[in-house]
C-alpha positions in Angstrom: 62.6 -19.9 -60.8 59.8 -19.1 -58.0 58.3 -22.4 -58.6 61.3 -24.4 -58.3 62.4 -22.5 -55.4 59.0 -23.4 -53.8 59.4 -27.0 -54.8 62.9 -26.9 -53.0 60.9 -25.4 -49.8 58.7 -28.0 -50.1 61.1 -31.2 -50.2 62.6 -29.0 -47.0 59.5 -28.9 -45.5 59.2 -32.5 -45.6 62.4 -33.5 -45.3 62.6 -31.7 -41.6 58.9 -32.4 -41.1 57.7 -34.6 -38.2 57.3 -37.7 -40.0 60.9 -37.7 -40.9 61.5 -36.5 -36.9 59.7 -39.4 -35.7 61.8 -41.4 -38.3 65.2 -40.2 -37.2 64.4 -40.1 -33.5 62.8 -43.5 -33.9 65.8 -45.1 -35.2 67.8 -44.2 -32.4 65.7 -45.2 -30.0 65.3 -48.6 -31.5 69.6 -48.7 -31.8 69.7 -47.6 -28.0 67.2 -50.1 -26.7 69.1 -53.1 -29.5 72.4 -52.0 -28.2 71.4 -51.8 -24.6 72.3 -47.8 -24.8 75.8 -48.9 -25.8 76.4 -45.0 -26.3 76.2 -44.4 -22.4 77.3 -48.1 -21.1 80.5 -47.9 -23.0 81.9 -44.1 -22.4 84.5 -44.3 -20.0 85.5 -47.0 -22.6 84.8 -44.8 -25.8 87.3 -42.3 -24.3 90.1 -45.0 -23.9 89.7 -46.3 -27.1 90.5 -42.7 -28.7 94.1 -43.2 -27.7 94.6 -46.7 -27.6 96.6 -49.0 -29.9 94.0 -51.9 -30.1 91.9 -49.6 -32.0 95.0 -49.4 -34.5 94.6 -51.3 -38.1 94.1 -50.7 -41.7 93.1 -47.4 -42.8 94.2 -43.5 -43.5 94.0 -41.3 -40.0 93.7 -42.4 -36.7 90.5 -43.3 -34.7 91.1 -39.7 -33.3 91.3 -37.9 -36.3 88.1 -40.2 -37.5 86.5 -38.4 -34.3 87.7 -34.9 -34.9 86.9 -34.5 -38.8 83.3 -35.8 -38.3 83.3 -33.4 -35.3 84.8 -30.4 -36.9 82.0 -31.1 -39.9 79.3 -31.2 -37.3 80.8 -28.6 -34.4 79.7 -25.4 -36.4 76.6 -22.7 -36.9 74.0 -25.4 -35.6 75.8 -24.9 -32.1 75.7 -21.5 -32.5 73.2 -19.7 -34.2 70.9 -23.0 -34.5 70.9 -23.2 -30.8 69.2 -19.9 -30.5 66.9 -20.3 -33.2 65.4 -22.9 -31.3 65.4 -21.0 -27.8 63.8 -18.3 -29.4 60.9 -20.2 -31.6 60.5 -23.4 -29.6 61.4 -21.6 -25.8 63.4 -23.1 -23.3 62.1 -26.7 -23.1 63.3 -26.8 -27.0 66.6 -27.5 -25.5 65.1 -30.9 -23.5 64.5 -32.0 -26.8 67.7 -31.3 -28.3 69.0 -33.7 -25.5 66.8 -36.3 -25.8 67.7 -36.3 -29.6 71.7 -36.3 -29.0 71.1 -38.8 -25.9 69.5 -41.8 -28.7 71.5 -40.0 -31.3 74.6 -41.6 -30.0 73.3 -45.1 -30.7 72.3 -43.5 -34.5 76.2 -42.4 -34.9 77.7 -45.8 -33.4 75.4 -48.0 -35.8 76.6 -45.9 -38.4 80.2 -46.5 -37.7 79.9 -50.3 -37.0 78.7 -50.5 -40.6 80.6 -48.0 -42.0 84.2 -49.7 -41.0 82.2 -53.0 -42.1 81.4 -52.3 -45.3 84.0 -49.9 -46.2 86.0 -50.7 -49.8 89.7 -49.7 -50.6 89.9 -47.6 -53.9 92.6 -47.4 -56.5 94.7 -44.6 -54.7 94.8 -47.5 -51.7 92.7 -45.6 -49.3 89.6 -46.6 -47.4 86.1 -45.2 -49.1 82.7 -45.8 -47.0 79.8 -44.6 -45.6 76.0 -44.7 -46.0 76.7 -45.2 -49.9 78.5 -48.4 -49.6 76.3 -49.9 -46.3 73.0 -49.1 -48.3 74.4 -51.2 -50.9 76.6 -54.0 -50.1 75.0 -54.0 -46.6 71.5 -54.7 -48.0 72.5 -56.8 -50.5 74.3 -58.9 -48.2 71.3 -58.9 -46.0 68.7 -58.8 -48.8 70.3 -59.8 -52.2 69.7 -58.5 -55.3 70.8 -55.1 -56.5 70.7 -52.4 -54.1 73.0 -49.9 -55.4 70.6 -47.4 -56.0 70.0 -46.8 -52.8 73.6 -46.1 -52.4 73.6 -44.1 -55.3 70.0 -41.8 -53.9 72.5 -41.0 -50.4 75.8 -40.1 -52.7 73.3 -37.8 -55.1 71.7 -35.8 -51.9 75.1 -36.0 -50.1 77.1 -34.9 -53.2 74.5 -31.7 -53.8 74.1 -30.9 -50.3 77.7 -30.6 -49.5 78.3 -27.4 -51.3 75.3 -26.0 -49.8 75.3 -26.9 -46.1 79.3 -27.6 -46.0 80.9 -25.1 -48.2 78.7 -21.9 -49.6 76.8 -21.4 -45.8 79.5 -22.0 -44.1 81.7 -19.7 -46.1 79.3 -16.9 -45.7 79.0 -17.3 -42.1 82.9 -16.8 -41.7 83.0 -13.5 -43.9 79.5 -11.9 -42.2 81.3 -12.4 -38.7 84.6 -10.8 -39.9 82.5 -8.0 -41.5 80.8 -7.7 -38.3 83.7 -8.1 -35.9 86.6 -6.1 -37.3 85.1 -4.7 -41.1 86.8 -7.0 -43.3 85.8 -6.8 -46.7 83.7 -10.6 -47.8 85.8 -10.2 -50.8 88.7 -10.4 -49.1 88.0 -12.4 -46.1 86.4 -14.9 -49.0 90.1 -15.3 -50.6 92.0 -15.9 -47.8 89.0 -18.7 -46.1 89.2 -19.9 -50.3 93.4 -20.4 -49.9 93.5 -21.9 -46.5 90.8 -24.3 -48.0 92.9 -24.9 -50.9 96.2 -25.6 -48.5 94.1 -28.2 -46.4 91.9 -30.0 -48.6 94.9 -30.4 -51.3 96.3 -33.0 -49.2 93.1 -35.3 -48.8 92.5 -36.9 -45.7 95.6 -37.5 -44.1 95.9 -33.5 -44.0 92.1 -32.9 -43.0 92.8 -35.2 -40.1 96.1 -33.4 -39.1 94.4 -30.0 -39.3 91.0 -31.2 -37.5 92.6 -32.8 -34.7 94.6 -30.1 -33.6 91.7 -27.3 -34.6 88.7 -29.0 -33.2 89.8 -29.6 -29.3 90.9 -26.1 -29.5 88.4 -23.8 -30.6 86.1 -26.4 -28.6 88.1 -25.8 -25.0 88.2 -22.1 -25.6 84.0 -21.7 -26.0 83.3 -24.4 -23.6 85.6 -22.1 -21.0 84.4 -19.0 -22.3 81.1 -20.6 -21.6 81.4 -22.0 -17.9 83.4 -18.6 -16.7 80.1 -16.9 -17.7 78.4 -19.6 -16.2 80.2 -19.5 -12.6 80.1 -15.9 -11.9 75.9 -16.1 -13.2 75.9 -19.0 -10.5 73.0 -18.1 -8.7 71.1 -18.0 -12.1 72.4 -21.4 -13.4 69.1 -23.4 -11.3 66.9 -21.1 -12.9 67.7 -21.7 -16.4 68.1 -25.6 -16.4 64.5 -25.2 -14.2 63.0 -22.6 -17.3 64.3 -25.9 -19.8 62.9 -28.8 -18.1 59.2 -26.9 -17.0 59.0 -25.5 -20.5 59.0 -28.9 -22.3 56.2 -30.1 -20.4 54.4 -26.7 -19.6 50.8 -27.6 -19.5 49.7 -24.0 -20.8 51.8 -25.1 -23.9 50.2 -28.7 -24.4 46.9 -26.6 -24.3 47.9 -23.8 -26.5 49.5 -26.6 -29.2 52.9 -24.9 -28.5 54.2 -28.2 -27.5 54.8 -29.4 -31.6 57.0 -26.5 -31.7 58.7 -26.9 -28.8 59.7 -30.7 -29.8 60.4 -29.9 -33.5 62.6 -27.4 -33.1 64.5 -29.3 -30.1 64.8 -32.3 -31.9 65.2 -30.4 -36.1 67.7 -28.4 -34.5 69.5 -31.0 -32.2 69.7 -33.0 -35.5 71.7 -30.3 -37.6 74.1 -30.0 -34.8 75.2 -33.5 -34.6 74.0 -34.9 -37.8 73.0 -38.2 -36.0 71.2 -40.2 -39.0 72.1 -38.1 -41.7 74.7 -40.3 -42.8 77.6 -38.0 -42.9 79.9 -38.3 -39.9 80.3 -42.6 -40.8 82.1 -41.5 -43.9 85.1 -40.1 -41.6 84.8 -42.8 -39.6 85.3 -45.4 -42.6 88.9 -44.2 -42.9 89.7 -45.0 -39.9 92.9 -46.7 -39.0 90.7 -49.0 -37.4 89.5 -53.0 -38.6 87.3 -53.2 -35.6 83.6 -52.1 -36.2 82.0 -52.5 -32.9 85.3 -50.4 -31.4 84.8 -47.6 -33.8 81.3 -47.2 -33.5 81.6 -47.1 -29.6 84.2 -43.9 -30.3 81.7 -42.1 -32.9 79.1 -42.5 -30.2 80.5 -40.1 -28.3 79.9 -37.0 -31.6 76.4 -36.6 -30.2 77.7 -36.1 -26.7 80.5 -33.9 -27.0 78.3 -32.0 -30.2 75.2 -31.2 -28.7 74.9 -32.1 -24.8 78.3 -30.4 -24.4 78.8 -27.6 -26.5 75.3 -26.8 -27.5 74.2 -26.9 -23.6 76.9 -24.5 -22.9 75.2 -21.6 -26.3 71.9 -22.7 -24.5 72.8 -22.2 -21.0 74.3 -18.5 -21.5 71.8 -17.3 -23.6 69.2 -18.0 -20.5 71.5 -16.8 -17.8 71.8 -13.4 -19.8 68.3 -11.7 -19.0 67.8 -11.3 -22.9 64.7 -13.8 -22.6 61.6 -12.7 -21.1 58.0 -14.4 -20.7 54.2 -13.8 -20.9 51.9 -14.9 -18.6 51.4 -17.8 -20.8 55.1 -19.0 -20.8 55.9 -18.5 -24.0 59.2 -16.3 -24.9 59.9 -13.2 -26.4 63.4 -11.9 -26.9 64.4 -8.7 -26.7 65.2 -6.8 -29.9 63.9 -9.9 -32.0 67.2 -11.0 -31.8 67.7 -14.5 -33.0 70.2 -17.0 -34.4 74.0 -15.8 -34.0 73.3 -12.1 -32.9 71.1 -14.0 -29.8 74.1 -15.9 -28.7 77.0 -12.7 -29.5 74.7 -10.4 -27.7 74.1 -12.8 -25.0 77.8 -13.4 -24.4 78.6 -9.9 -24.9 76.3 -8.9 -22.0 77.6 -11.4 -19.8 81.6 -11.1 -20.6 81.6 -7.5 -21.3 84.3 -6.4 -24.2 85.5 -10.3 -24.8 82.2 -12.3 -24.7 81.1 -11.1 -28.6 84.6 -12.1 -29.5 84.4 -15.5 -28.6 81.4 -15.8 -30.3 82.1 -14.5 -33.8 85.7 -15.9 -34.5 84.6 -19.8 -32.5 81.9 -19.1 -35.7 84.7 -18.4 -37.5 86.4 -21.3 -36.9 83.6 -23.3 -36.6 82.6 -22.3 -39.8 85.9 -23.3 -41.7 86.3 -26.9 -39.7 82.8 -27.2 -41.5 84.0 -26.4 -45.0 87.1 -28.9 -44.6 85.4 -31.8 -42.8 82.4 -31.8 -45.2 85.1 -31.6 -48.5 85.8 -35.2 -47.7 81.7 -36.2 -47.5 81.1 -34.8 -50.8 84.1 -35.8 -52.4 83.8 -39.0 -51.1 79.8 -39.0 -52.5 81.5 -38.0 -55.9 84.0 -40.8 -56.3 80.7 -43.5 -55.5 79.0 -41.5 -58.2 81.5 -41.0 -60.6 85.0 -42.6 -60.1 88.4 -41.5 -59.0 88.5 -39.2 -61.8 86.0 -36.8 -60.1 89.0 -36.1 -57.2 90.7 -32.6 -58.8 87.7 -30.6 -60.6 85.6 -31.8 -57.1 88.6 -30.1 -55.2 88.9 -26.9 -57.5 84.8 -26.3 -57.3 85.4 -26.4 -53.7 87.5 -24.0 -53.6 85.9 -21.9 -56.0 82.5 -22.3 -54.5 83.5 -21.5 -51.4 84.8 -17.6 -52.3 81.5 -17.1 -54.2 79.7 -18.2 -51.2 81.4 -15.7 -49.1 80.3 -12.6 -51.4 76.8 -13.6 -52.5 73.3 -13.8 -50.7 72.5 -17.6 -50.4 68.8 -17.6 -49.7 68.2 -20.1 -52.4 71.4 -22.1 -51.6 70.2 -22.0 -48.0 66.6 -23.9 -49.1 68.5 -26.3 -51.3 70.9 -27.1 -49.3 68.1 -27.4 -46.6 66.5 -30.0 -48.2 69.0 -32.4 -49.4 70.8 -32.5 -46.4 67.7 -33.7 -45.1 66.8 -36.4 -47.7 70.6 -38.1 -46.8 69.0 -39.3 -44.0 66.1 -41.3 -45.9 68.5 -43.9 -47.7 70.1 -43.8 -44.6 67.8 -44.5 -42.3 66.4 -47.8 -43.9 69.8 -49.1 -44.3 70.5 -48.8 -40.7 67.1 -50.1 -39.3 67.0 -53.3 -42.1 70.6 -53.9 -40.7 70.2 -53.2 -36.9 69.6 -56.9 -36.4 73.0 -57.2 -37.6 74.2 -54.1 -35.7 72.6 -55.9 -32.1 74.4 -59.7 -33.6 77.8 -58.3 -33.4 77.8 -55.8 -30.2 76.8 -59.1 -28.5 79.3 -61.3 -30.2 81.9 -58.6 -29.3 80.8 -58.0 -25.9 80.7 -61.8 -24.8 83.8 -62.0 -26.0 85.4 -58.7 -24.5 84.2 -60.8 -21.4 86.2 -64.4 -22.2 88.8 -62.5 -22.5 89.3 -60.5 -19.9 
């Protein structure tokens, strides 16, 4: 078991290494600069579109509900606890990266979309199945020829394992250590109640995952982003310091000598990457069942994940952290926090200090609910990576594991599911990544054809 435990932490190591970095950044800067940064050109428009009835076509939730299920799988213990993991290994300027990954990762999510809604398949049941898995396959084949399922097939395997790692087991775990923390409940029974209200949701497929998301997502969203900026205002006069602490660190010269600069980019850019999942792969699947027959028009609303993800609700975990006095500095500029604190205790104690009695709260139940938008938006990945794998007739025992899985995750140490899950989430984005730069010619061919049209028309 050792071995194959450090064979898992070695396929990690890899698979968030910085050749795969350099990969997944590379391909969004190659989509931004193809797409003429179509993610920031186009969002004023991206926010119309969310409401607007020319998005409106074949498909099983609206473009809305497309946005808020890939955000409420995305929108969870990255923002949290993985924002202060990189504050406290990388250092301040870990948080420039972080940005500049979410600023080219919006390109990543709208190519994703585009070929998502275009290569997207109806199943038996009537409803819309795509993603990565279908795109790898009919995409390159179309592109390519021959047979190029397997590459679909390589994304649905690590999707399909990493889904009850990363989306159900973690997240499940996270939920009951904040409840344990926070008022004493028991992971046994805060495990069967997140394992029912799983059950409720997920029993009624996508239409009721978008229903739920939609109204679940903006909320616990609005409540940490204003939790966030009152902690913000009345620190005012400490607000210039921290976004000065971010932008010196990433290019501190005593770093660049002392080699710190690696770290300071690979956790910005690992850790802005689990946030918003740009190039993984996962967040096109909700977008495929969009109500939507418009590619480019989707893709321009799934551009906007990275932005709302990581350069919204990130910033704000970041910002509050450095406003709070917990970080101090050597003569070198490099960080050391008090207590060792680091991951979600950082960001409670942080808040706690700087909203007295209410700030911890905020903390450990947006975790909470976080946590569970997780679980429910990345039910619909894997099962989506089990019916490519195995047919329609993987739906009900996929659903029941889910369930299952996610009690036992809420009552057992995951170390080991931690380091598999780890590592196959990161191999999705290999398959993917190919797919989208062998087809971003495509990608480019069609914003243009759209766009000179948008104009004739107008």
């Amino acid at each position: 078991m050792e071995a194959f435990n450090a064979l898992i932490g070695q396929i990690g190591s890899f698979a968030w290494g910085p050749i795969m970095i350099v990969f997944l950044v590379g391909t969004g800067f190659v989509l931004t600069v193809g797409t003429r940064v179509v993610q920031f050109r186009r969002i004023g428009y991206a926010f119309k579109l969310l409401f607007s009835k020319e998005t409106m076509g074949e498909g099983d939730i609206t473009p809305f509900q497309a946005l808020m299920t890939s955000l409420a799988a995305t929108i969870g213990t990255g923002n949290i606890a993985g924002v202060a993991t990189a504050l406290a290994v990388g250092g301040p300027g870990a948080i420039f990266w972080m940005w500049i990954t979410a600023a080219v990762g919006g390109a990543t999510k709208y190519g994703e979309a585009v070929l998502a809604i275009k290569y997207r398949q109806t199943n038996d049941k009537g409803e819309k199945s795509g993603g990565p898995m279908y795109y790898c396959w009919k995409g390159m084949e179309d592109k390519f020829g021959g047979n190029w399922k397997w590459l679909g097939g390589a994304f649905a395997v690590f999707g399909f394992i990493a889904s009850f790692g990363i989306g159900n087991m973690v997240q499940s775990n996270s939920v009951a250590a904040a409840m344990d923390e926070t008022i004493g409940l028991s992971p046994v029974i805060s495990g069967a109640v997140i394992a029912v209200l799983t059950a409720l949701v997920i029993l009624g497929g996508i239409k009721s995952i978008g229903k739920v998301t939609e109204k679940i997502v903006p909320v616990m969203a609005v409540i940490y982003v204003l939790g966030s900026l009152f902690i913000l205002f009345t620190n005012a006069g400490k607000v210039g310091m921290a976004f000065g602490l971010i932008f010196s660190n990433a290019f501190n010269a005593n770093a660049v000598s002392g080699g710190l600069v690696g770290t300071v980019i690979r956790m910005g850019v690992a850790r802005g990457v689990f946030s918003n999942e740009a190039g993984l792969g996962s967040a096109p699947i909700a977008h495929a069942a969009s109500k939507n027959d418009n590619p480019i028009t989707q893709g321009i609303i799934a551009s906007l994940g990275s932005f709302l993800d990581t350069i919204v609700v990130c910033s704000m975990t970041a910002l509050v952290i450095l406003v709070s006095g917990l970080l101090t500095f050597d003569a070198n500029g490099l960080m050391s926090v008090t207590d060792e604190l680091t991951g979600a205790a950082l960001t409670s104690r942080a808040f706690g200090i700087a909203m007295p009695g209410f700030g911890s709260f905020i903390v450990s139940f947006g975790l909470m609910f976080f946590a569970f938008s997780t679980i429910i938006g990345w039910y619909y990945y894997g099962s989506k990576c089990a019916e490519f794998l195995f047919g329609l007739k993987s739906e009900m025992p996929y659903k029941w594991a889910w369930v299952i899985l996610t009690y036992v995750g809420a009552t057992i140490p995951l170390g080991f599911v931690w380091n598999i899950s780890d590592a196959f989430n990161g191999l999705m984005a290999m398959p993917n990544l190919v797919a989208l730069l062998a087809l971003s010619g495509s990608i480019f061919k069609w914003t243009k054809e759209y766009e000179e049209k948008e104009k004739l028309s107008a």
